[in-house]
C-alpha atoms as an extended CHARMM CRD file, in Angstrom:
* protein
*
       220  EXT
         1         1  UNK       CA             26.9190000000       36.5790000000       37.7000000000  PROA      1               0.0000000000
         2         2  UNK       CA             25.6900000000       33.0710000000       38.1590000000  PROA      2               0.0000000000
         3         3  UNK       CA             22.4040000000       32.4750000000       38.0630000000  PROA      3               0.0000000000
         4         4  UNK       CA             20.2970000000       29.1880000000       38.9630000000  PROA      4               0.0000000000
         5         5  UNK       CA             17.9790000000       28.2920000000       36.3390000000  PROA      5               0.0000000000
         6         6  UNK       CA             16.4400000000       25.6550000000       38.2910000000  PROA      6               0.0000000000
         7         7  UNK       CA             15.0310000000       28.6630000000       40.2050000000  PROA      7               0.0000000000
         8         8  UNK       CA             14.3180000000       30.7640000000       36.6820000000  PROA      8               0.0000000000
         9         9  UNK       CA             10.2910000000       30.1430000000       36.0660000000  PROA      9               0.0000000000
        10        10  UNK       CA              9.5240000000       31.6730000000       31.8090000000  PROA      10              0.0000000000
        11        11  UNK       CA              6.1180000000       31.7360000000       31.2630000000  PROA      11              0.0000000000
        12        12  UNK       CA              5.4380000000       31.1770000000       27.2960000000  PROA      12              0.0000000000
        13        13  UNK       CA              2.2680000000       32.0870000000       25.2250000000  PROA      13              0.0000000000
        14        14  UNK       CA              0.7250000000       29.5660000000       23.3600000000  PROA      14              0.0000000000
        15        15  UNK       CA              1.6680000000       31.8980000000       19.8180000000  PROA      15              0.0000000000
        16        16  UNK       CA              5.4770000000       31.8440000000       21.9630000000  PROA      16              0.0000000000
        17        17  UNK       CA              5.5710000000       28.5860000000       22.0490000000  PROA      17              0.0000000000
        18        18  UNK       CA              4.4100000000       27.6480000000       18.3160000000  PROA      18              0.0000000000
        19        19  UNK       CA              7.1670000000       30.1850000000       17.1460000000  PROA      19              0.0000000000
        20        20  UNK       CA              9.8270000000       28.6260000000       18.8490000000  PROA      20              0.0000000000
        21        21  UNK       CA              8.3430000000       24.9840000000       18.0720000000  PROA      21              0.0000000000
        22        22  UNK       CA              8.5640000000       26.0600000000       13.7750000000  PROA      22              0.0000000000
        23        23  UNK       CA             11.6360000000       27.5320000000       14.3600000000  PROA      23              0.0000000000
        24        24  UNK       CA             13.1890000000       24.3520000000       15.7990000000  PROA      24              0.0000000000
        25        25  UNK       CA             12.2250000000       22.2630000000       13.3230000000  PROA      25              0.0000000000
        26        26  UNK       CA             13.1340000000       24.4560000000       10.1050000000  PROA      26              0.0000000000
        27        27  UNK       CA             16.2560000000       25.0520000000       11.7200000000  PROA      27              0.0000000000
        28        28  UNK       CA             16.6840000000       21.2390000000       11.9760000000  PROA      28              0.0000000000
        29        29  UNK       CA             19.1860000000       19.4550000000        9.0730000000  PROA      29              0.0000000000
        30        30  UNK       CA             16.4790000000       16.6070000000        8.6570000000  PROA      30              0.0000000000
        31        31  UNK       CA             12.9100000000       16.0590000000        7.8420000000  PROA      31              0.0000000000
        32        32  UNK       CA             11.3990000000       16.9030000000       11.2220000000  PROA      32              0.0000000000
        33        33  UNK       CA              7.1020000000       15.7220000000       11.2950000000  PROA      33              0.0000000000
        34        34  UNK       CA              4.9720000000       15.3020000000       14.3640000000  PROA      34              0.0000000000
        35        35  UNK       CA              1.5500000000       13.6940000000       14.1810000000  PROA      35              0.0000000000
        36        36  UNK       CA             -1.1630000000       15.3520000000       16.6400000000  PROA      36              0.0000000000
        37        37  UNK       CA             -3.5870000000       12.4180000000       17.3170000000  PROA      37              0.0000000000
        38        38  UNK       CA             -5.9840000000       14.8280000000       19.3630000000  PROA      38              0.0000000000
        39        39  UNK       CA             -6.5430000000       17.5770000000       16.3150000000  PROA      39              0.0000000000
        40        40  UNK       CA             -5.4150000000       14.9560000000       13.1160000000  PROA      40              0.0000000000
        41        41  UNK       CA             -3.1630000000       17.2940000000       11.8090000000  PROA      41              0.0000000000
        42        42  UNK       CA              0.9920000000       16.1190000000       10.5150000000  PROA      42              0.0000000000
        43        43  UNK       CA              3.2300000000       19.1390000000       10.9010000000  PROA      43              0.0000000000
        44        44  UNK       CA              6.3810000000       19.1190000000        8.8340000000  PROA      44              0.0000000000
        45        45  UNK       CA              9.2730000000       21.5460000000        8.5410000000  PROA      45              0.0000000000
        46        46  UNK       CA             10.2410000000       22.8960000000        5.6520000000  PROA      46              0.0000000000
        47        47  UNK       CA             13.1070000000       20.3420000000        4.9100000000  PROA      47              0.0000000000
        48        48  UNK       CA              9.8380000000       18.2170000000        3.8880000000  PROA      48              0.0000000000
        49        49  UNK       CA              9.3350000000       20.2030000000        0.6870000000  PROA      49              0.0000000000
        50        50  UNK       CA             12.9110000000       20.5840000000       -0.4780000000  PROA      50              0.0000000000
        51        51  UNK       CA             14.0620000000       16.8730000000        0.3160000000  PROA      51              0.0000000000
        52        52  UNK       CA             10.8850000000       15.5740000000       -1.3030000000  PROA      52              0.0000000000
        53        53  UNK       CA              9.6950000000       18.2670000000       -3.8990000000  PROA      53              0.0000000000
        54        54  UNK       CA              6.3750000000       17.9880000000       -3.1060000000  PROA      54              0.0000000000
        55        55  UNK       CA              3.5980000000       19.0230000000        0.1380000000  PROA      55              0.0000000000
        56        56  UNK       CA              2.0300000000       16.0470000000        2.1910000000  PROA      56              0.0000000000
        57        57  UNK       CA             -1.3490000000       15.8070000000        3.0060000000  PROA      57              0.0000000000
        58        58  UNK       CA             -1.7640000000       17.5130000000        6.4820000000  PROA      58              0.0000000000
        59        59  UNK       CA             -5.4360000000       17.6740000000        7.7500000000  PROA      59              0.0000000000
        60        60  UNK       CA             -7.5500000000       14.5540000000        8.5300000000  PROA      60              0.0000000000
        61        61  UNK       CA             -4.2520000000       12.8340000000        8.0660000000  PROA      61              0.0000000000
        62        62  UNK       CA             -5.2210000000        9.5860000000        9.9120000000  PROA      62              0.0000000000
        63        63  UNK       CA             -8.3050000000        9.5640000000        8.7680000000  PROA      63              0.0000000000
        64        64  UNK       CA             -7.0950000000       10.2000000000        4.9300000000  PROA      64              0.0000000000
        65        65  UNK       CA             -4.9820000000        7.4840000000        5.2250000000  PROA      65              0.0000000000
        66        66  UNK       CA             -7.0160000000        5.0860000000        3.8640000000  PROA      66              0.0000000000
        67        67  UNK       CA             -8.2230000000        6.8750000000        0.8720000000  PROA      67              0.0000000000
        68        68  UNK       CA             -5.7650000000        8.3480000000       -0.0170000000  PROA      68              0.0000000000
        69        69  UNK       CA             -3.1330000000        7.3600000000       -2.5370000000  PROA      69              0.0000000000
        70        70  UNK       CA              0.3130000000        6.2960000000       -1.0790000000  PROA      70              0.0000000000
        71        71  UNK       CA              2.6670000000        7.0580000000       -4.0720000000  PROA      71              0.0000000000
        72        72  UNK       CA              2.8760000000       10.5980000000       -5.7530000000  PROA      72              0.0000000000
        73        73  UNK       CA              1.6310000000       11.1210000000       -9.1170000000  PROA      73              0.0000000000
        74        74  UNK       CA              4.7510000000       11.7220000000      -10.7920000000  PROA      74              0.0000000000
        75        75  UNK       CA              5.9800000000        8.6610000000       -9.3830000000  PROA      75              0.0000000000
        76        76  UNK       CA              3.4370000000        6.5410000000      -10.7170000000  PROA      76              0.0000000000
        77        77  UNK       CA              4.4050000000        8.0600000000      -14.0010000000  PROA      77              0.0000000000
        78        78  UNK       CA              7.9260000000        6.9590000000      -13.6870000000  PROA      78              0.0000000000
        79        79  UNK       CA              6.5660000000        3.5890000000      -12.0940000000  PROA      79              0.0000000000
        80        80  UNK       CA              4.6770000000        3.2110000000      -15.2730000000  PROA      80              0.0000000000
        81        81  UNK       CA              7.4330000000        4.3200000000      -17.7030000000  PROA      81              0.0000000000
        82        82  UNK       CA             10.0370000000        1.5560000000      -16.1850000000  PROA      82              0.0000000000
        83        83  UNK       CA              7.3520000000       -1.3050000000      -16.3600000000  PROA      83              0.0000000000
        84        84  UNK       CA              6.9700000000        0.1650000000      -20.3160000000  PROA      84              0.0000000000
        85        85  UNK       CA             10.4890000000        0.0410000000      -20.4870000000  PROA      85              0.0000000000
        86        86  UNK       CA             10.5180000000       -3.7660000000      -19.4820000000  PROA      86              0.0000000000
        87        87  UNK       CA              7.7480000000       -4.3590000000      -22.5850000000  PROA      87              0.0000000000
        88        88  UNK       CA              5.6470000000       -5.4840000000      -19.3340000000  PROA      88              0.0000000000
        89        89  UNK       CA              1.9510000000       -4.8450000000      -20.1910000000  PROA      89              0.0000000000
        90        90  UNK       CA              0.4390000000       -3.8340000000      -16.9410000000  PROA      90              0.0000000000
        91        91  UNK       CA             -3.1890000000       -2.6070000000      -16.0520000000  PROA      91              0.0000000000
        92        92  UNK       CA             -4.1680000000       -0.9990000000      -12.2650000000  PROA      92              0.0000000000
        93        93  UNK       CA             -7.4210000000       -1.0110000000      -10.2910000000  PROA      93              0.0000000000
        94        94  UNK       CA             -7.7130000000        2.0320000000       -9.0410000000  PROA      94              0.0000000000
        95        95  UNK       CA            -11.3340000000        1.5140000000       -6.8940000000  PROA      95              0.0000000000
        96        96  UNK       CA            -10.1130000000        0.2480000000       -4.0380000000  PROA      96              0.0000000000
        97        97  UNK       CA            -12.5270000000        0.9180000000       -0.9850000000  PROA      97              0.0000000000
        98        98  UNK       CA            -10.9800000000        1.5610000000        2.5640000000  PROA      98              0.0000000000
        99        99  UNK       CA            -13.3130000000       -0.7850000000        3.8830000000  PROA      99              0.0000000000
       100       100  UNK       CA            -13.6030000000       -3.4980000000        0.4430000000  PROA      100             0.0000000000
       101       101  UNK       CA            -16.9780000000       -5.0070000000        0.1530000000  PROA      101             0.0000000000
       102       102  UNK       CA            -17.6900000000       -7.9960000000       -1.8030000000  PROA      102             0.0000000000
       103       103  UNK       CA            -18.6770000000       -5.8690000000       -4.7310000000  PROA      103             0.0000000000
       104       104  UNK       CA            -15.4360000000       -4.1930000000       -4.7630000000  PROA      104             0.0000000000
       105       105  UNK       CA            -13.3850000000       -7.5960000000       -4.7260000000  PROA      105             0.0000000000
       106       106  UNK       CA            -15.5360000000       -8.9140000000       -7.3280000000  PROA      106             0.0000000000
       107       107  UNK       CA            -14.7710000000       -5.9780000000       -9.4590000000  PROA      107             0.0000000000
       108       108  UNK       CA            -11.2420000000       -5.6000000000       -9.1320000000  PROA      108             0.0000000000
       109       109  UNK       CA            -11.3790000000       -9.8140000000      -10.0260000000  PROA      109             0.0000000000
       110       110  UNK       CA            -13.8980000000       -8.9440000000      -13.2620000000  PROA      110             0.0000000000
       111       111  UNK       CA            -11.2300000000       -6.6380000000      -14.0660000000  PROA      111             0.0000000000
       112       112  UNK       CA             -7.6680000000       -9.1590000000      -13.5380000000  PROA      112             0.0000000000
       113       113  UNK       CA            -10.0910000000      -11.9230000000      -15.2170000000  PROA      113             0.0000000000
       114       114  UNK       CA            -10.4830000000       -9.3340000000      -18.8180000000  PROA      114             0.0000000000
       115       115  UNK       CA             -6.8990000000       -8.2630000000      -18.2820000000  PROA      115             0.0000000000
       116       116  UNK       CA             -5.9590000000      -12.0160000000      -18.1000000000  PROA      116             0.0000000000
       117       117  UNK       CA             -2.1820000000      -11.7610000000      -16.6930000000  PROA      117             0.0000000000
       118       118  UNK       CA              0.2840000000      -14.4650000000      -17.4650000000  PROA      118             0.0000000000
       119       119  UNK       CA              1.1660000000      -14.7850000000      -13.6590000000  PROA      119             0.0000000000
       120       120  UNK       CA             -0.3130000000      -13.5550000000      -10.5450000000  PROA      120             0.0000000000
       121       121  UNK       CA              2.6470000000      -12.2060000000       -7.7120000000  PROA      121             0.0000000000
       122       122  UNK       CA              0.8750000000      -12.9230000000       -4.6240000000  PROA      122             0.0000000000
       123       123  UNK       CA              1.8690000000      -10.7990000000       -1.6210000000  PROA      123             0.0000000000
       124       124  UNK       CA              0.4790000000      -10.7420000000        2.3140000000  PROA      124             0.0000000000
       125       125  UNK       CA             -0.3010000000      -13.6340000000        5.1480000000  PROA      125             0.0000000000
       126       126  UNK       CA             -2.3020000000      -15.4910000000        2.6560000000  PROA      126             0.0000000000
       127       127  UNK       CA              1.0000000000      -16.7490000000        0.8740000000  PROA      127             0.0000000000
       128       128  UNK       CA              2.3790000000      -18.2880000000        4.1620000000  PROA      128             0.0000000000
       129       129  UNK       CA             -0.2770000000      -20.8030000000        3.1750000000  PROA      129             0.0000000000
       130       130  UNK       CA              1.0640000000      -23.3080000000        0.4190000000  PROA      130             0.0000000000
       131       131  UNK       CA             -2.5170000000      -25.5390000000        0.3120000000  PROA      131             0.0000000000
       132       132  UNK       CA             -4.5850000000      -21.8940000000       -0.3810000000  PROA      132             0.0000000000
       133       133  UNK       CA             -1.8840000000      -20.6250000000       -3.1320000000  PROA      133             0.0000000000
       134       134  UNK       CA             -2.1900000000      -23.8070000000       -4.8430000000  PROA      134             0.0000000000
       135       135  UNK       CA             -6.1550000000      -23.7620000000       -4.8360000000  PROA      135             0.0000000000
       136       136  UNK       CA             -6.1200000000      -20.2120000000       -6.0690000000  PROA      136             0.0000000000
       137       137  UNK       CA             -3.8160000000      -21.3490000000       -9.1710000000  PROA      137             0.0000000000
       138       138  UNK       CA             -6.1140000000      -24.1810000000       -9.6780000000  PROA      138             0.0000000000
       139       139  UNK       CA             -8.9290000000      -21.9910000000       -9.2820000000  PROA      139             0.0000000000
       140       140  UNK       CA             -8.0280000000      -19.1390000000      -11.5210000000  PROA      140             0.0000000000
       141       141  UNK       CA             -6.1970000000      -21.7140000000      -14.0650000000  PROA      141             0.0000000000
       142       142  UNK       CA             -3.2560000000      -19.4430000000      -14.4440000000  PROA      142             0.0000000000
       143       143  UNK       CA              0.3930000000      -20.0200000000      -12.0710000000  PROA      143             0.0000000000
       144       144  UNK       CA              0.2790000000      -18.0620000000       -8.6320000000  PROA      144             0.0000000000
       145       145  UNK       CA              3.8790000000      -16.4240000000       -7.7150000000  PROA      145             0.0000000000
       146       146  UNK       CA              5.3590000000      -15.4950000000       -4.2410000000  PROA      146             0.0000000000
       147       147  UNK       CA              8.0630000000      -13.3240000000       -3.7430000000  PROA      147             0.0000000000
       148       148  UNK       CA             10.9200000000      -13.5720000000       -1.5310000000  PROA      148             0.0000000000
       149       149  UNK       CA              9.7410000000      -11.2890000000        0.6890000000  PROA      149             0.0000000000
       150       150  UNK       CA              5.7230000000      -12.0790000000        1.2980000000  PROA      150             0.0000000000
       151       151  UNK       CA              5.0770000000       -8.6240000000        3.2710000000  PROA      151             0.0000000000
       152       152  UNK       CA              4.1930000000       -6.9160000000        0.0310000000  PROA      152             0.0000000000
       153       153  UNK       CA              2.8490000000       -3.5750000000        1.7440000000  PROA      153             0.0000000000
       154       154  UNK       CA              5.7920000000       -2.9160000000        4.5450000000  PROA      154             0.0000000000
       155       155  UNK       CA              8.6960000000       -3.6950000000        2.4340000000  PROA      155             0.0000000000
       156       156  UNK       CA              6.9690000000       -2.0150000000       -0.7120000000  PROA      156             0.0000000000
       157       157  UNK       CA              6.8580000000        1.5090000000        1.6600000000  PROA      157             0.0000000000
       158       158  UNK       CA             10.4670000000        0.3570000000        2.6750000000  PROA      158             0.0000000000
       159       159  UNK       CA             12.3340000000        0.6050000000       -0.7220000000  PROA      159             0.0000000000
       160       160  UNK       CA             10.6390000000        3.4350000000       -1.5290000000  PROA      160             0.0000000000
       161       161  UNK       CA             11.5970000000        5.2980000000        1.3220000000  PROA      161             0.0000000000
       162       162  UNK       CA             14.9890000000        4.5230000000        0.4450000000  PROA      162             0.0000000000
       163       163  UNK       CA             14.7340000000        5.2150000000       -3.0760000000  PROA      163             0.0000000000
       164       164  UNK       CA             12.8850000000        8.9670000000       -2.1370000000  PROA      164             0.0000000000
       165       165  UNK       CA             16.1430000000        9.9440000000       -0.0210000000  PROA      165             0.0000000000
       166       166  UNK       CA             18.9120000000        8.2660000000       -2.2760000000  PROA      166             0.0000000000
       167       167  UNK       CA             20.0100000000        5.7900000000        0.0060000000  PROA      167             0.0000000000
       168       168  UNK       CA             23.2720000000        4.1180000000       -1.2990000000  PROA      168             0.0000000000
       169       169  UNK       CA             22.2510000000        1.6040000000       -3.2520000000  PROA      169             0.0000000000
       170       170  UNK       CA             18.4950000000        3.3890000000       -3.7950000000  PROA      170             0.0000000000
       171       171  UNK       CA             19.4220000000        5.9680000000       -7.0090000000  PROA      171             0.0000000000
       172       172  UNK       CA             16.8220000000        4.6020000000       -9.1700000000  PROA      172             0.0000000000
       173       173  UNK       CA             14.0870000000        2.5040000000      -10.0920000000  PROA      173             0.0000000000
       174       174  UNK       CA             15.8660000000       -0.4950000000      -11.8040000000  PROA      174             0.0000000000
       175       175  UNK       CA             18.9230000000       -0.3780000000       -8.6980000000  PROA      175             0.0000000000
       176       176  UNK       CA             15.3570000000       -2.3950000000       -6.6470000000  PROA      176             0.0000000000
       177       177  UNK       CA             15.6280000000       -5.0290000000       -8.7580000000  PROA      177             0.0000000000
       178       178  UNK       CA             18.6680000000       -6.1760000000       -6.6030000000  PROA      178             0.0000000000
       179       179  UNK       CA             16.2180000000       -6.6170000000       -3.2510000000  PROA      179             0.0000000000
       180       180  UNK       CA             13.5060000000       -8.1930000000       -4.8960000000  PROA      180             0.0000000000
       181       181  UNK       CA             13.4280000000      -11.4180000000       -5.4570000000  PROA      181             0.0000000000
       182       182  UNK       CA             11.0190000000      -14.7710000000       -6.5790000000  PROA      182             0.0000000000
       183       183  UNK       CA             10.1150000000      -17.3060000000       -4.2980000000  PROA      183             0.0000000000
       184       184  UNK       CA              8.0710000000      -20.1310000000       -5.2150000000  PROA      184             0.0000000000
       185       185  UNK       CA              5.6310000000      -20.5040000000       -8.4150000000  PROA      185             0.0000000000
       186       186  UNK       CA              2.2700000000      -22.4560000000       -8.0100000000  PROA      186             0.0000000000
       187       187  UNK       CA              1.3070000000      -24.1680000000      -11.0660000000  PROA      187             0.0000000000
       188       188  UNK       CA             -2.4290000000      -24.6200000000      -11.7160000000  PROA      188             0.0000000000
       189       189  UNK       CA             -3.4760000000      -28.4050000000      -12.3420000000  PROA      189             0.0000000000
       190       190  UNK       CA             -5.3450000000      -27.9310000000      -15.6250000000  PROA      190             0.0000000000
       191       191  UNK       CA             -8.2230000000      -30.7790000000      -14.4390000000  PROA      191             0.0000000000
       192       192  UNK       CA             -9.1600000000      -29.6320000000      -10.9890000000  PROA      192             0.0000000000
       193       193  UNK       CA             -9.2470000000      -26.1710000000      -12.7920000000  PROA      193             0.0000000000
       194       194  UNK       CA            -11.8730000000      -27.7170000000      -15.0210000000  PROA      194             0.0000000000
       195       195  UNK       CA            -13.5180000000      -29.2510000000      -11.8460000000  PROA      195             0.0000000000
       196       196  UNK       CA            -13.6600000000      -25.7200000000      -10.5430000000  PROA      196             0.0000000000
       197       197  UNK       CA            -15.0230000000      -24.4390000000      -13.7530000000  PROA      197             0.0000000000
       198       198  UNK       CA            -18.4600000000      -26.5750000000      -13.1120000000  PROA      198             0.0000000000
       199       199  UNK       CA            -18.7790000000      -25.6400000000       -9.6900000000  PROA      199             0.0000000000
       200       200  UNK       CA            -18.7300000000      -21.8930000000      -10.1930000000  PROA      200             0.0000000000
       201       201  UNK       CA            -21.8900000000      -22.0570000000      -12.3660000000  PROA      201             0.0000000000
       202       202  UNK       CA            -23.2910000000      -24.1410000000       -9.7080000000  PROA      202             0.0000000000
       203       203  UNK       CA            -22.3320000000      -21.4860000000       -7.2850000000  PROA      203             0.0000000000
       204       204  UNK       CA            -23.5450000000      -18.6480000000       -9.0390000000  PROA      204             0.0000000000
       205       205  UNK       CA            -27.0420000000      -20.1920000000       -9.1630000000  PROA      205             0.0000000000
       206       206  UNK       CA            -26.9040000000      -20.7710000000       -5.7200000000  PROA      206             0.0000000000
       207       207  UNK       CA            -25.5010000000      -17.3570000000       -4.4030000000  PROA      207             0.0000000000
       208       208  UNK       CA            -28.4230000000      -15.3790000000       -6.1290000000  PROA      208             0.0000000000
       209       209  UNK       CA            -30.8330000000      -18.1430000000       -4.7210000000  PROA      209             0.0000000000
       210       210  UNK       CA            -29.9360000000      -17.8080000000       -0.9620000000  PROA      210             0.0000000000
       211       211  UNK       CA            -28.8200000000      -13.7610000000       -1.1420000000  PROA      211             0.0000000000
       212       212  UNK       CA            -31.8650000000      -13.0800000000        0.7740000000  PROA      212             0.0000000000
       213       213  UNK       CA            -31.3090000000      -15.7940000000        3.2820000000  PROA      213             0.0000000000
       214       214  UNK       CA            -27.7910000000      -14.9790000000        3.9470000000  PROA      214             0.0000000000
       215       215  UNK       CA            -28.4050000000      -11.2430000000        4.7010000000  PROA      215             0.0000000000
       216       216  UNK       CA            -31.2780000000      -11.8390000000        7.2320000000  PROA      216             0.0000000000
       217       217  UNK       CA            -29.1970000000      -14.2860000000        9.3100000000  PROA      217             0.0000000000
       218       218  UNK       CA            -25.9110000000      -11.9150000000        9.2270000000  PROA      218             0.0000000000
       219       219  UNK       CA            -28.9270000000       -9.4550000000       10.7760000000  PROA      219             0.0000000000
       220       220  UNK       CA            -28.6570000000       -6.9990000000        7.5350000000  PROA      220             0.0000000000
């Protein structure tokens, strides 16, 4: 018997239409996840959990986004173990606001300046500007760094993508060693860092002075 299923009308429940829905995507070989932008929800099939060993963050997912933290616990443990490894002494800021006010800037720089690195790896649009890298060496008194690769944030999610699914080439932390690579070093100029030196007291005297002024022309 033929039959025309251009003519064949199946109506499906909602609960009907779910099922089948989770059943296509477990049934699936790979790691199957929609994102509903009406309800803010990520829906994942189970390959999620068994590919990745852990559950990700489903509800308010847009919205979480930015508070969130973007690497898994355990893998900041190994992250921290390899820089160990390397005898690289390393210190994180972990009070990064999704929205960073001045106060948060200035504490995350309070924090570098006691920390006191040896070199600061610059990363972002900024570094596309040679002039501002070399002020911020001179500035801070100690050499500014750009990678190879500027787009710190994309390319960061990249390799680890790659490295959390084994991609040839991916099997471990020290294998991304072979896509990073330096770019150019600014060296501060130890007299215009002095120069800088006088004009932050200056400054500092001047921001308290005109705090008031500043908020009631930006109208807060």
């Amino acid at each position: 018997m033929n039959v025309d299923m251009t003519k064949t009308t199946c109506v499906l429940t909602p609960e009907q239409e779910q099922d089948i829905y989770c059943t296509m995507m477990d049934l699936s070989t790979d790691v199957v996840f929609e994102w509903n932008r009406e309800t803010d929800r990520l829906t994942c099939s189970s390959k999620w959990f068994s590919r990745f060993g852990y559950t990700p963050l489903c509800d308010n997912f847009f919205r979480s986004l930015s508070q969130a933290s973007h690497l898994h616990p355990d893998d900041l443990v190994l992250l921290q173990e390899q820089l160990d490894a390397m005898g690289i002494i390393h210190n994180t800021f972990h009070s990064v606001e999704p929205d960073p006010t001045l106060a948060c800037a200035m504490a995350g720089a309070a924090q570098m300046a006691t920390f006191q690195p040896d070199v600061i790896i610059a990363v972002g649009g900024g570094t596309q500007n040679p002039v501002w890298m070399q002020i911020i060496a001179d500035i801070l008194g100690t050499p500014v760094s750009t990678p190879a690769v500027t787009v710190g944030a994309c390319f960061g999610d990249a390799l680890m993508a790659a490295l959390a699914v084994k991609h040839p080439g991916f099997e471990s932390y020290s294998a991304l060693t072979n896509y990073i690579h330096g770019g150019k070093t600014y060296l501060p100029d130890a007299e215009k860092h002095q120069q800088y030196c006088r004009f932050q007291a200056i400054y500092d005297k001047l921001y308290l002075q005109t705090l008031d002024l500043m908020h009631m022309l930006s109208g807060n």
